[in-house]
DRENGUMI-270687 format. One record per residue: residue in one letter; residue number from 1; x, y, z of N, C-alpha, C in turn. Coordinates in Angstrom, 2 decimals, padded with zeros to 5 digits. Example, Ala and Ser with C-alpha at 12.3 -4.5 7.8 and 13.67 -1.06 7.14 Angstrom:
% residues 2
   res     n       nc1       nc2       nc3      cac1      cac2      cac3       cc1       cc2       cc3
     A     1    013.19   -005.69    007.80    012.30   -004.50    007.80    013.20   -003.30    007.80
     S     2    012.85   -002.25    007.08    013.67   -001.06    007.14    012.90    000.03    007.87
END
This chain:
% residues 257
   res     n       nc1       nc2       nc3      cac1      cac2      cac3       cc1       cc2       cc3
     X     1    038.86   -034.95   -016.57    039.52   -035.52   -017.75    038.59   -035.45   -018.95
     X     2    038.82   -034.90   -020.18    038.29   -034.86   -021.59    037.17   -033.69   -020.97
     X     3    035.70   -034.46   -020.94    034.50   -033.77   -020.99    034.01   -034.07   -019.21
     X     4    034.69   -034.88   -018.81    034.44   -035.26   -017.06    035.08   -034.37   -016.61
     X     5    034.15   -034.35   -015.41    034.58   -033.18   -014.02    035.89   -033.68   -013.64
     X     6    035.40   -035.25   -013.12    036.78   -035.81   -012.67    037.77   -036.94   -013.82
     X     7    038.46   -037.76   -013.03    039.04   -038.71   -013.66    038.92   -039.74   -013.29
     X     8    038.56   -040.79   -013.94    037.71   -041.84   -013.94    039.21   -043.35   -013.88
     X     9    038.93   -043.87   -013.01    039.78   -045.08   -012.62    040.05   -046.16   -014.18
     X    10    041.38   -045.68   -014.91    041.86   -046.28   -015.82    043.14   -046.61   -015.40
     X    11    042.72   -048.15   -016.30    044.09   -049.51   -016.24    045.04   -048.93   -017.92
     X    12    046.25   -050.33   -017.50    046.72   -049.79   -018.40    046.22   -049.81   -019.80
     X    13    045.10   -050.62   -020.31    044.52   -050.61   -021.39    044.03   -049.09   -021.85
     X    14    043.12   -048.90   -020.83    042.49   -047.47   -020.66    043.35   -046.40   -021.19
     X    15    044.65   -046.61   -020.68    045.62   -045.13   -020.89    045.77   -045.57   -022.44
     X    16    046.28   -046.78   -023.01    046.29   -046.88   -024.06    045.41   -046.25   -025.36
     X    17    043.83   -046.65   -024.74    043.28   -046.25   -025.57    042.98   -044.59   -025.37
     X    18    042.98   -044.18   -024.51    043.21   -042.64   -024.12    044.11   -041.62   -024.92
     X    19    045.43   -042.25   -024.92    046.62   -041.66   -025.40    046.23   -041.79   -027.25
     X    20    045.81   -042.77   -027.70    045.22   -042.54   -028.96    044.60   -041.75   -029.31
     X    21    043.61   -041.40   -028.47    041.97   -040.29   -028.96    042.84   -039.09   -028.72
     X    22    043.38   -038.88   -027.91    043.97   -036.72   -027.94    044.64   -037.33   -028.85
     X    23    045.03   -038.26   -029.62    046.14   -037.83   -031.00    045.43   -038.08   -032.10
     X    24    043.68   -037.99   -031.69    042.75   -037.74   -032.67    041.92   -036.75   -032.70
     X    25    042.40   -036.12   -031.46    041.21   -034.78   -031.57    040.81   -033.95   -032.34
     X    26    041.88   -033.69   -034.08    041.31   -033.20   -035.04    040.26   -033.40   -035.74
     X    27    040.60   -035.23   -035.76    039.67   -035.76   -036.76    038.81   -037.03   -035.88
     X    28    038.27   -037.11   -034.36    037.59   -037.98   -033.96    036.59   -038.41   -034.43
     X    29    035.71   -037.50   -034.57    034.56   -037.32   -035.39    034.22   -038.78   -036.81
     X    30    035.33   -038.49   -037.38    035.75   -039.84   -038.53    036.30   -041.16   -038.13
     X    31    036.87   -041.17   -036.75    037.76   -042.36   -036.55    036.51   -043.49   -036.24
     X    32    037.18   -044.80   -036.87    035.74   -045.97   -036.73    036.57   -046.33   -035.20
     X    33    035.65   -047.42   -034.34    035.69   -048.14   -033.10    036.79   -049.09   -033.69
     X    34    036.75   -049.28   -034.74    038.16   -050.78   -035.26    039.45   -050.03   -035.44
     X    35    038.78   -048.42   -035.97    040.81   -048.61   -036.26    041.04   -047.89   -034.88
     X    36    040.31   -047.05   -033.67    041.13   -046.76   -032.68    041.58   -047.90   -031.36
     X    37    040.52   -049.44   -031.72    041.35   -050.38   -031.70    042.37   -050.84   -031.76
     X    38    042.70   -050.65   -033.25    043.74   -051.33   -033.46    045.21   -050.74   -033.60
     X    39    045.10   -049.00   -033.47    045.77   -048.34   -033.27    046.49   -048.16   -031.88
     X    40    045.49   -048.76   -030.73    046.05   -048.45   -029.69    045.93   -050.47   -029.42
     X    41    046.07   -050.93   -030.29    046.78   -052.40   -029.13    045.86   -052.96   -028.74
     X    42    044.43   -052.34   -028.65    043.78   -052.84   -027.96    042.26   -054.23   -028.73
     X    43    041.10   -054.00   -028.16    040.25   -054.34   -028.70    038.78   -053.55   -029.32
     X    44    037.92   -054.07   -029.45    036.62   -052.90   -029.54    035.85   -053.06   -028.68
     X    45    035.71   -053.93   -027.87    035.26   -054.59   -026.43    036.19   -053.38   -025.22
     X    46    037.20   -053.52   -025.40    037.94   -052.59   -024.47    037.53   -051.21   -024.82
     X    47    037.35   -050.83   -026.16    037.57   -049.40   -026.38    035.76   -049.24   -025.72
     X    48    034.55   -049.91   -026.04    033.61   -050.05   -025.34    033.23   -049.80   -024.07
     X    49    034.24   -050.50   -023.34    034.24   -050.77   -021.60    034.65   -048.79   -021.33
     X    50    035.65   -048.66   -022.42    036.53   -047.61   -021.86    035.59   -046.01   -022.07
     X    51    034.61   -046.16   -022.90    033.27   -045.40   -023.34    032.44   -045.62   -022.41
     X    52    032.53   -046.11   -021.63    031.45   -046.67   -020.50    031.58   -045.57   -018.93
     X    53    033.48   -045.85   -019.18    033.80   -045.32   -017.98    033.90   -043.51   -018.13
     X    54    033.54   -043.38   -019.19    033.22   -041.87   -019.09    032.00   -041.45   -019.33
     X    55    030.61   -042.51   -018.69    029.69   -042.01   -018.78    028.83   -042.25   -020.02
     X    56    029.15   -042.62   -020.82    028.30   -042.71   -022.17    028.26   -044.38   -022.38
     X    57    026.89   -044.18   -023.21    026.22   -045.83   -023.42    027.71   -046.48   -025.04
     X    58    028.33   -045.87   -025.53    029.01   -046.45   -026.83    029.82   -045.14   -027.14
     X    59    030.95   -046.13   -028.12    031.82   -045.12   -028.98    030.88   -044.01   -029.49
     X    60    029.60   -044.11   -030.31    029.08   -043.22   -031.21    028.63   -041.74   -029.97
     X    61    028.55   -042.65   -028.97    028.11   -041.09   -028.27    029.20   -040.58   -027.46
     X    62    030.73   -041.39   -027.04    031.44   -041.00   -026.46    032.26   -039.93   -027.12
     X    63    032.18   -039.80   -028.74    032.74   -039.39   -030.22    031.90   -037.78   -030.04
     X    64    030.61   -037.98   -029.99    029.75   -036.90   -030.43    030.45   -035.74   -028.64
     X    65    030.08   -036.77   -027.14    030.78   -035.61   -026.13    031.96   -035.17   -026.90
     X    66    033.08   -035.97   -026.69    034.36   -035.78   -026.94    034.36   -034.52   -028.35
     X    67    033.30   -034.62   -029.04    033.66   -033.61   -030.16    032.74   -031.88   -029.65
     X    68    031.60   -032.61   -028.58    031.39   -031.37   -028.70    032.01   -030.49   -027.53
     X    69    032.97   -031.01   -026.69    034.06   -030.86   -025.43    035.30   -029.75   -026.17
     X    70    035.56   -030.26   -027.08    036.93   -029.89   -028.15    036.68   -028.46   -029.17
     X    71    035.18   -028.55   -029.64    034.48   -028.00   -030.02    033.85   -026.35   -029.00
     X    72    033.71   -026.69   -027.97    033.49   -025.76   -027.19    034.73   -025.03   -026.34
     X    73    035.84   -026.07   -026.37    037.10   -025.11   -025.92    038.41   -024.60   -026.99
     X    74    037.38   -024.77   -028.42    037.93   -024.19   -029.46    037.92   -022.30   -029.38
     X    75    038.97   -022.17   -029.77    039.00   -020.21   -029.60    038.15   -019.87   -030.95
     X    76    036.78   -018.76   -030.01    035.94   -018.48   -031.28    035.85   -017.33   -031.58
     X    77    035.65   -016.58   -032.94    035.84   -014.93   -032.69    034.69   -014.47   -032.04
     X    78    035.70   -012.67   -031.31    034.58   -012.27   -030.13    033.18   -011.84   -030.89
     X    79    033.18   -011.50   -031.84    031.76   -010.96   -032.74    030.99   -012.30   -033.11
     X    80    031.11   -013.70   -033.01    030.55   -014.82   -033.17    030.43   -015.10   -031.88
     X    81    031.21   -015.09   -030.59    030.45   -015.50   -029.43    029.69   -014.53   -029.25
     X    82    029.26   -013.53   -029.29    028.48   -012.50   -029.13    026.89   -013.24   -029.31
     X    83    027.05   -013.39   -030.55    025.67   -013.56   -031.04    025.61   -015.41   -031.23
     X    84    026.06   -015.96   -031.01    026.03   -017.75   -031.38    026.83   -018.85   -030.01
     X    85    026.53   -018.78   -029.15    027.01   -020.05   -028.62    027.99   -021.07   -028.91
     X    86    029.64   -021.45   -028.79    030.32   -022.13   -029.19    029.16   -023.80   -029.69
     X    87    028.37   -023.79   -028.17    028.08   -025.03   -028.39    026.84   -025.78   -028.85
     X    88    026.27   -024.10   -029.26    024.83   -024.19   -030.28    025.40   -024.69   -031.68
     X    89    026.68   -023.79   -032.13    027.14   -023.91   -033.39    027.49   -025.96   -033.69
     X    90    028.05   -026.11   -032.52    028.74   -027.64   -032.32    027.63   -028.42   -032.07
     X    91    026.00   -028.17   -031.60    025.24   -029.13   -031.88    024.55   -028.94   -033.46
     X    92    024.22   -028.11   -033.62    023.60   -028.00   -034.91    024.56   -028.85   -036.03
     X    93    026.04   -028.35   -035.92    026.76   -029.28   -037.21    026.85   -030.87   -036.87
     X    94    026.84   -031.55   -035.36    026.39   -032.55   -035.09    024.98   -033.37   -035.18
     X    95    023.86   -032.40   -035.19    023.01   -032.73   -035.76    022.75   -033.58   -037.18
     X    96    023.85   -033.14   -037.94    023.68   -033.71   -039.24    024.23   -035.06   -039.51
     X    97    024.77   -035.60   -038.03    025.49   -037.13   -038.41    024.20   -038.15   -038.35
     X    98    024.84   -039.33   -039.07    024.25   -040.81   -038.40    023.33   -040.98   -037.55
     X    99    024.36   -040.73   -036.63    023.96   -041.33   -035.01    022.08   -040.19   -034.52
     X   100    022.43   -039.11   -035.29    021.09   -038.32   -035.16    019.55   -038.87   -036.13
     X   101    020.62   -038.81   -036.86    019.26   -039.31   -038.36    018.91   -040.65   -037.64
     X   102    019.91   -041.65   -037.32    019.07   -042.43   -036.62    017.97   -042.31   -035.48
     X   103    018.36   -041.58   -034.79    017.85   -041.47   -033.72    016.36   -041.11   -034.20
     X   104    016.26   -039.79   -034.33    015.28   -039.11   -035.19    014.57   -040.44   -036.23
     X   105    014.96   -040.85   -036.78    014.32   -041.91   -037.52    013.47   -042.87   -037.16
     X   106    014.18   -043.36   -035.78    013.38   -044.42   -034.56    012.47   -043.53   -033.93
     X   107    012.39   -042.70   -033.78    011.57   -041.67   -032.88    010.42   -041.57   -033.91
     X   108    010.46   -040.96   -034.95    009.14   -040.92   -035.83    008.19   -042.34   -036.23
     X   109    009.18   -043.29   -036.77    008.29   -044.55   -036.72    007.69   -045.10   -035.34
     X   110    008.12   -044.65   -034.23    007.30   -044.84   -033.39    006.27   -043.93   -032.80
     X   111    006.49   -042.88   -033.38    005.41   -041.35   -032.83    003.73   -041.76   -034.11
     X   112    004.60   -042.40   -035.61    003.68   -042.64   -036.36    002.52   -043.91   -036.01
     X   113    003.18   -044.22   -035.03    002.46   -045.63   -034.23    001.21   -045.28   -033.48
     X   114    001.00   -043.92   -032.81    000.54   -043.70   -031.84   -000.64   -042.97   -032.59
     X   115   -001.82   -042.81   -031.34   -002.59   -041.63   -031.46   -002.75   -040.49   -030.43
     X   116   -001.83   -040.90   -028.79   -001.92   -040.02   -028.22   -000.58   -039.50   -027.94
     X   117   -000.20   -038.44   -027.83    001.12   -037.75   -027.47    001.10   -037.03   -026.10
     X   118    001.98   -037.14   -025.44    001.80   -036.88   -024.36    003.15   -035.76   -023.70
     X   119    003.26   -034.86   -023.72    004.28   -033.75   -023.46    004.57   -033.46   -021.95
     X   120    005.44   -033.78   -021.38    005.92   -033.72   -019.91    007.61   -033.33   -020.02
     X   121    007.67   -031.83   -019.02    008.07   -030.88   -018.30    007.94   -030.10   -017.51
     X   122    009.19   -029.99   -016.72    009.34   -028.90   -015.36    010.12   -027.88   -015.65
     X   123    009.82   -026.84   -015.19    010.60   -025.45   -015.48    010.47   -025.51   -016.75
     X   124    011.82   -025.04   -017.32    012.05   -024.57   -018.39    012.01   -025.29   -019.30
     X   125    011.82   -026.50   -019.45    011.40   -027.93   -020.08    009.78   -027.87   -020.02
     X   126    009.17   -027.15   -019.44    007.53   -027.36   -019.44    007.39   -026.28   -020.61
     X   127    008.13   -024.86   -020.75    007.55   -023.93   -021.94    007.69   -025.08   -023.04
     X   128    008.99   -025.97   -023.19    008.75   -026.38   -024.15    008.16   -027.53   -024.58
     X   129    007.31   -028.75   -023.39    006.77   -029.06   -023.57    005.39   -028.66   -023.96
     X   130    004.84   -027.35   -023.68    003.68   -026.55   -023.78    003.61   -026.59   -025.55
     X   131    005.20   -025.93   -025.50    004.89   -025.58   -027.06    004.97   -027.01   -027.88
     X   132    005.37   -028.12   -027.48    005.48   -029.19   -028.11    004.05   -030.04   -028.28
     X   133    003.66   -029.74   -027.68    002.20   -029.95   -027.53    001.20   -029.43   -028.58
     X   134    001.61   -027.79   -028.34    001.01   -027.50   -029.04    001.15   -027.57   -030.89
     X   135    002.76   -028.18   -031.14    002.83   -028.02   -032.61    002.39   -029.59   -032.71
     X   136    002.28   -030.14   -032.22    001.83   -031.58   -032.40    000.45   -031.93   -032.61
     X   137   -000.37   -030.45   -032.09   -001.93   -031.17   -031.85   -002.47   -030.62   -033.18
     X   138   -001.58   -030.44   -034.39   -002.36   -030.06   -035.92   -001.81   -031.56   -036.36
     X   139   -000.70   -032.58   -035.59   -001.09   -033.61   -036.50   -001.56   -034.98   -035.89
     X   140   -001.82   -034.59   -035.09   -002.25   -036.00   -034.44   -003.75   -035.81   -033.95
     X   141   -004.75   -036.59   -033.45   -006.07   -036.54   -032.71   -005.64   -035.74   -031.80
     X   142   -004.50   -036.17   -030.79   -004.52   -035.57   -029.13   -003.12   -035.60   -028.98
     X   143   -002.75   -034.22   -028.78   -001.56   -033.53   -028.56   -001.74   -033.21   -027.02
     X   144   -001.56   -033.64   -025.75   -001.77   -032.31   -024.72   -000.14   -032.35   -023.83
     X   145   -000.58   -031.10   -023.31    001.07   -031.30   -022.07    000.64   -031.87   -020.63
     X   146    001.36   -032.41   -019.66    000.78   -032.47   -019.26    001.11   -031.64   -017.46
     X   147    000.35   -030.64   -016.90    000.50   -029.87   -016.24    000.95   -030.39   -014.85
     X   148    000.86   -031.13   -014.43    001.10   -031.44   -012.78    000.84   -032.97   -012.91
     X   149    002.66   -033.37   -012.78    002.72   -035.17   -013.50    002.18   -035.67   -012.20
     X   150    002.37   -034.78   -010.58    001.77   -035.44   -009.76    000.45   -036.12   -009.40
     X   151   -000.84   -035.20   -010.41   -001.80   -035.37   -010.22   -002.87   -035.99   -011.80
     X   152   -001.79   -036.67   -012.55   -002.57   -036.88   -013.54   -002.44   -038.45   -013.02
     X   153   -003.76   -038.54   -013.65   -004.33   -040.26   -013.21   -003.67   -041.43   -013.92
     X   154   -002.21   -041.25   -014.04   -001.46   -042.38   -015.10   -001.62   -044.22   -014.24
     X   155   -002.32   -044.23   -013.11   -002.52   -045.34   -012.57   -003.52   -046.13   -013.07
     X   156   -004.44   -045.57   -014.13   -005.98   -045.48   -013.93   -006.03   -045.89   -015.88
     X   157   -004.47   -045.48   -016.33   -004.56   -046.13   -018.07   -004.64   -047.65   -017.98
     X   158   -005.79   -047.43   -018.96   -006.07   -048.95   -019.52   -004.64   -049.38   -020.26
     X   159   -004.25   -050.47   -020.41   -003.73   -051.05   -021.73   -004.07   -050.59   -022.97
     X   160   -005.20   -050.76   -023.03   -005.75   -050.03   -024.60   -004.83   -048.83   -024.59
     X   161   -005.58   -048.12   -024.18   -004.85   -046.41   -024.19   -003.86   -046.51   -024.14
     X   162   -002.97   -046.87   -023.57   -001.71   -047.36   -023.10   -000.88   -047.56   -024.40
     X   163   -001.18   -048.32   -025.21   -000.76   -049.34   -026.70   -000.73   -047.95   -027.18
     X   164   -001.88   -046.94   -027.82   -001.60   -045.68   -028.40   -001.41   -044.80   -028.13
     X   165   -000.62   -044.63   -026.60    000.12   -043.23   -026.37    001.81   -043.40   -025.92
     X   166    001.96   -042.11   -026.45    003.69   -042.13   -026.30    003.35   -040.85   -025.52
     X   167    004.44   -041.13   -024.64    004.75   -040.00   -023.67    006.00   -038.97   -024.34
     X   168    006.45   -038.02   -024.15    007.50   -037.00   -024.92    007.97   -036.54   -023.17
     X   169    009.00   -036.85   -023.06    009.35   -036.06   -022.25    010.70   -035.58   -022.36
     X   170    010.77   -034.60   -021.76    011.68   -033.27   -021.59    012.55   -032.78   -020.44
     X   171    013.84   -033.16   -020.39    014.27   -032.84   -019.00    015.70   -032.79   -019.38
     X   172    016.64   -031.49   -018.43    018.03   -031.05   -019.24    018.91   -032.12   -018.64
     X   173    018.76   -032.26   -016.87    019.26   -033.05   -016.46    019.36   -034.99   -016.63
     X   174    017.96   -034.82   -016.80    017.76   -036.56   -016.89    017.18   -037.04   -015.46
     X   175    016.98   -035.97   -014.37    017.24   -036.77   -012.92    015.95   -035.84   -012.17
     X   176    015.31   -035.27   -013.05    014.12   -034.73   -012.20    013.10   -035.14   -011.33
     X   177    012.88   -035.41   -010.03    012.55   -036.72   -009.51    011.08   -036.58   -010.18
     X   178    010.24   -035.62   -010.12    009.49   -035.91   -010.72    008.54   -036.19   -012.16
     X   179    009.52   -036.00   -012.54    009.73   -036.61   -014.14    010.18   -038.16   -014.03
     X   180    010.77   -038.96   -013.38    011.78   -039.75   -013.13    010.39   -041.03   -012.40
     X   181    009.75   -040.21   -011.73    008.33   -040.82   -010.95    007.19   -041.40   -011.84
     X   182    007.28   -040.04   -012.46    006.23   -040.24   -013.61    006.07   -041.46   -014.63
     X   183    007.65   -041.30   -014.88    007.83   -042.34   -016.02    007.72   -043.58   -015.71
     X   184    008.11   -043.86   -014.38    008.23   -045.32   -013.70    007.10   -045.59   -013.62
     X   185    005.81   -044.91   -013.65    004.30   -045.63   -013.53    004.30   -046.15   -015.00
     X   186    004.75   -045.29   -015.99    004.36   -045.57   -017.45    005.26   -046.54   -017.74
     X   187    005.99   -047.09   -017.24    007.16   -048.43   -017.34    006.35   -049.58   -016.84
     X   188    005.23   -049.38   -016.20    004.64   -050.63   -015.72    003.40   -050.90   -016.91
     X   189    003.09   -049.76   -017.66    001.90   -050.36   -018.91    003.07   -050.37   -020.11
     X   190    002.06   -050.42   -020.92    002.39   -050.23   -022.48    002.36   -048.95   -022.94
     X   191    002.90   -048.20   -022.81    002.61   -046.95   -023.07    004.47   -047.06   -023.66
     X   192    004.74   -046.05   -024.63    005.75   -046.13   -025.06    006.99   -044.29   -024.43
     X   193    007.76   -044.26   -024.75    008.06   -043.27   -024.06    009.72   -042.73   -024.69
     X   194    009.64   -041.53   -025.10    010.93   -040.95   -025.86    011.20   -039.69   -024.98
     X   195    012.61   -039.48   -024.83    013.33   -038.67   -023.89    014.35   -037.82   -024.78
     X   196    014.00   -036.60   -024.45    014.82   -035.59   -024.51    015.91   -035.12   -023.73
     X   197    017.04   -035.59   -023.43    017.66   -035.09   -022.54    018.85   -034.44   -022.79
     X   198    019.78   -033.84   -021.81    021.44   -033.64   -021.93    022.33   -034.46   -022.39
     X   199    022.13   -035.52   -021.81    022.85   -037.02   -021.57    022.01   -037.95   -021.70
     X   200    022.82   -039.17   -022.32    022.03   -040.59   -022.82    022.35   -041.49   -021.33
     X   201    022.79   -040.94   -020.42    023.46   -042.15   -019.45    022.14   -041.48   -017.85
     X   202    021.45   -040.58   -018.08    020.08   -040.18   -016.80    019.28   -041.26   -016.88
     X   203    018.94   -040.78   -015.20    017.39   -042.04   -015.04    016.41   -041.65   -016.55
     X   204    016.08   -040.62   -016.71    015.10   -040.28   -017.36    015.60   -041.38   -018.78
     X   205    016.70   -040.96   -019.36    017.51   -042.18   -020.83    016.97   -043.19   -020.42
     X   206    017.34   -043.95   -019.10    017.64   -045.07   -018.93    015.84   -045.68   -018.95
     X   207    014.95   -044.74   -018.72    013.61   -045.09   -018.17    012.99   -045.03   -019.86
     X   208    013.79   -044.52   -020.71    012.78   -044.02   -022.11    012.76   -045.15   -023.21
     X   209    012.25   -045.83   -023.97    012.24   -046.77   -025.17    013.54   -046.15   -026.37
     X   210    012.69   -044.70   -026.35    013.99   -044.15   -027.53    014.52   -042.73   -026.60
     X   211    015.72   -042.32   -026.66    016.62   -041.20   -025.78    017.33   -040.51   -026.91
     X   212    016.80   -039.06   -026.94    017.65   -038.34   -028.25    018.31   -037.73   -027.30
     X   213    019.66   -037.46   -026.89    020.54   -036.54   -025.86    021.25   -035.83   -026.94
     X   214    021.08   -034.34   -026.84    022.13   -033.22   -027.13    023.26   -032.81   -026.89
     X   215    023.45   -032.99   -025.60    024.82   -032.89   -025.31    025.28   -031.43   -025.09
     X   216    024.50   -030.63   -024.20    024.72   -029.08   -023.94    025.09   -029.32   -022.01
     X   217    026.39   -028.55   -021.83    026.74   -028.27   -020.53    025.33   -027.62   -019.86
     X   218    025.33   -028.09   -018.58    024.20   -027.72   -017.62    024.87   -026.05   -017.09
     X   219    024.06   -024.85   -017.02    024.35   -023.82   -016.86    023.82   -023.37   -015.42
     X   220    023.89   -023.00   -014.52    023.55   -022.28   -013.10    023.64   -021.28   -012.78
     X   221    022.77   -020.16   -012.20    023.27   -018.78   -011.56    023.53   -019.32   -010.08
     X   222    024.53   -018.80   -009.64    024.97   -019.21   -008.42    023.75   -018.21   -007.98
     X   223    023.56   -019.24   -006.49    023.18   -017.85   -005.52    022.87   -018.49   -004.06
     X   224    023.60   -017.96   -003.15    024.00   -018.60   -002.17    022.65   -018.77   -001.09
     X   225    021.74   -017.99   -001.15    020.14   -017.90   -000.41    019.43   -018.44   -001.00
     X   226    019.25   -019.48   -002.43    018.17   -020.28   -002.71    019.01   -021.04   -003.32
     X   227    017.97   -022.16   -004.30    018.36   -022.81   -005.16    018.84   -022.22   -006.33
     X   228    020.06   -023.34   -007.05    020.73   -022.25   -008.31    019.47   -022.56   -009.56
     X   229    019.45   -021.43   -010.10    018.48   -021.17   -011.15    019.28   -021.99   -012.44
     X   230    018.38   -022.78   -012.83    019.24   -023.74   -014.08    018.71   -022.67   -015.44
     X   231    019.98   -022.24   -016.08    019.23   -021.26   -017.49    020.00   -021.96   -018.23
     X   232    019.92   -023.21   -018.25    020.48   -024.38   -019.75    019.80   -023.72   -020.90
     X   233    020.65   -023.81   -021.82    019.59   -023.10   -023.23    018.69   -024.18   -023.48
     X   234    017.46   -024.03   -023.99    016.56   -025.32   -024.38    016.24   -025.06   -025.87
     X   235    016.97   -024.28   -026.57    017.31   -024.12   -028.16    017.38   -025.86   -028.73
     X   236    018.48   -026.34   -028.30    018.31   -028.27   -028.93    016.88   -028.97   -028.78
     X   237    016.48   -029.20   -027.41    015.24   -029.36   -027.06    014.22   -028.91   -028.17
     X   238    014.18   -027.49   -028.17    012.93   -027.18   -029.31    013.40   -027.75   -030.98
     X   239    014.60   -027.49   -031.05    014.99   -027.80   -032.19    014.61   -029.26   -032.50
     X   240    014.77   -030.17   -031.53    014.39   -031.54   -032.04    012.97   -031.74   -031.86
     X   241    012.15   -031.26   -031.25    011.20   -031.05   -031.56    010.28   -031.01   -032.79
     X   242    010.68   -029.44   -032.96    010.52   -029.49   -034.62    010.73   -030.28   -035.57
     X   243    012.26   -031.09   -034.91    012.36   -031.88   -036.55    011.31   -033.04   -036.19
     X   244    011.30   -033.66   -034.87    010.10   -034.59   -034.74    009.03   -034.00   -035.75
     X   245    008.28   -033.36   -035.57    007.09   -032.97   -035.63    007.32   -032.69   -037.66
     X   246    008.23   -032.25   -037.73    008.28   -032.26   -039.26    008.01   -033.43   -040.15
     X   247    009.04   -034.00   -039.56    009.38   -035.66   -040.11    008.06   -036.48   -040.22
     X   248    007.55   -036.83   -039.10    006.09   -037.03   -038.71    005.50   -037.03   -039.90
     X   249    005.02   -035.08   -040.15    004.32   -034.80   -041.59    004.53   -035.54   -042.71
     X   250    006.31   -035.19   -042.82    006.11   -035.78   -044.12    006.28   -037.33   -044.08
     X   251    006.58   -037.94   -043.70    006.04   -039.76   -043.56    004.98   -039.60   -043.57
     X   252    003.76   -039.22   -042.84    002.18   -039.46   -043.23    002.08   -038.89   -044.69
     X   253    002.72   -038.00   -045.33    002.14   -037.78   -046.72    002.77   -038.39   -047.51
     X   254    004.09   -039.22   -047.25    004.67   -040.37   -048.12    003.47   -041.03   -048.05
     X   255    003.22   -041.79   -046.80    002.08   -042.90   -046.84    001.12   -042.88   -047.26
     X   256    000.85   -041.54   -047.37   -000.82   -041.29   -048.29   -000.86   -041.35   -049.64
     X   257    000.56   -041.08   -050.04    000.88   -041.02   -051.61    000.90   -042.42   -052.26
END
C-alpha cells in the first residue's frame, strides 16, 4: 500500500484518512497535518498514529515518502531516465524543503560543537565515509574514518573525549549489525552521534541524536549462490555530506566575522 511492501492493519479512521491523501497526490507536498484533518473527519493525533503505521516518525516525513513514492512512479522521458534517476531528480527537489534545512541546520550546530569527527561505514557506505573524512579533516583538528568498528577501542573513551566527538555515521539500511553495535557503546558516553540513513524509522535513526534520512529504495542484484550485492546509489549520502561540510565553513566564518 502507497510506499509499503504490504498493507498495514487500518480502522475505520485510517481508511478515512487514507482516502483523503490519494485525493491529494498532486499537491501532498503542500497539504498542512490540520487541514488533512479536518478534511477527512478526523484529528491530527489520528492523522499522526496513522503516519506511524506506515513506518515513519510524523506527517513531515510520511509527506516527503509519499511524495517521493508518486514521484518515482511518475512516467519519465526515455532520454531523462537514461541519464538521471526518477528518484535522484525527486530527492534533490526535496532537498530544498523545511523539513531538510532543518535537519541540516541541527546537524551543523552540533558538528560546530565538536572537535572530533568520527566517520563510520560498511561497504559502500565506507567509500563514503572515507571520503567524508577526508573533506572534513581541512576543517576541523581530527577528521578520521573509522576502519574496523570491531576493533576500535570505543570502550576505553574518556568522557572528556567523549563531550568533543561526534560520530557520522553512514548506513543505507539503518540495520547493519555492526554499525548498530558500534553505536550502542557510544550511547553509553557522551559522545554525540548523526545518522545518515534510507529511513528515519532503523536501529541506526533510532540510536542517532540527529537522523538525516533520504529516502532512496534499497536496490539488490539477485543472485541465488551468495549474498545479494546491495548497489543503492550513495549519490544522497555524499550529497549531504557536502552540504554538512559546507555549511560548517560558512558558520565558522559568520562567527569569525
Amino acid at each position: 500500500m502507497l510506499f509499503l511492501a504490504d498493507t498495514p492493519d487500518l480502522n475505520e479512521t485510517d481508511l478515512a484518512i487514507y482516502q483523503r491523501v490519494t485525493n491529494h497526490f498532486a499537491d501532498i507536498e503542500h497539504v498542512s497535518i490540520r487541514q488533512l484533518a479536518a478534511e477527512s473527519n478526523t484529528s491530527t493525533a489520528s492523522v499522526l498514529r496513522f503516519c506511524k503505521k506506515f513506518g515513519t516518525t510524523g506527517f513531515s516525513e510520511f509527506k516527503i515518502r509519499l511524495a517521493a513514492y508518486i514521484h518515482a512512479h511518475d512516467a519519465v522521458p526515455r532520454d531523462t531516465e537514461t541519464i538521471v534517476s526518477p528518484e535522484l531528480i525527486n530527492f534533490f527537489s526535496r532537498f530544498q524543503d523545511t523539513y531538510y534545512r532543518e535537519k541540516i541546520d541541527e546537524a551543523v550546530s552540533l558538528l560546530l560543537e565538536k572537535e572530533l569527527i568520527l566517520f563510520l561505514g560498511l561497504g559502500s557506505s565506507n567509500i563514503i565515509a572515507e571520503y567524508g573524512a577526508l573533506y572534513f579533516s581541512s576543517i576541523f583538528n581530527m577528521a578520521v574514518r573509522i576502519e574496523d568498528p570491531n576493533n576500535y577501542p570505543v570502550a576505553h573513551m574518556s568522557p572528556e573525549i567523549a563531550r568533543r566527538t561526534c560520530i557520522v555515521a553512514l548506513s543505507v539500511s539503518g540495520e547493519t549489525r555492526e554499525i548498530v553495535d558500534y553505536l550502542s557503546h557510544f550511547n553509553l558516553t557522551e559522545c554525540s552521534i548523526i545518522s545518515i540513513t534510507s529511513t528515519g524509522t532503523s536501529t541506526v535513526a533510532r540510536l542517532s541524536d540527529i537522523n538525516i534520512p533520504y529516502h532512496i529504495t534499497i536496490e539488490k542484484v539477485r543472485d541465488t549462490l551468495k549474498d545479494e550485492p546491495d548497489i543503492t546509489t550513495q549519490v544522497p549520502a555524499l550529497y549531504i555530506v557536502e552540504t554538512l561540510a559546507r555549511e560548517v565553513i560558512k558558520q565558522k566564518a559568520d562567527r569569525q566575522n
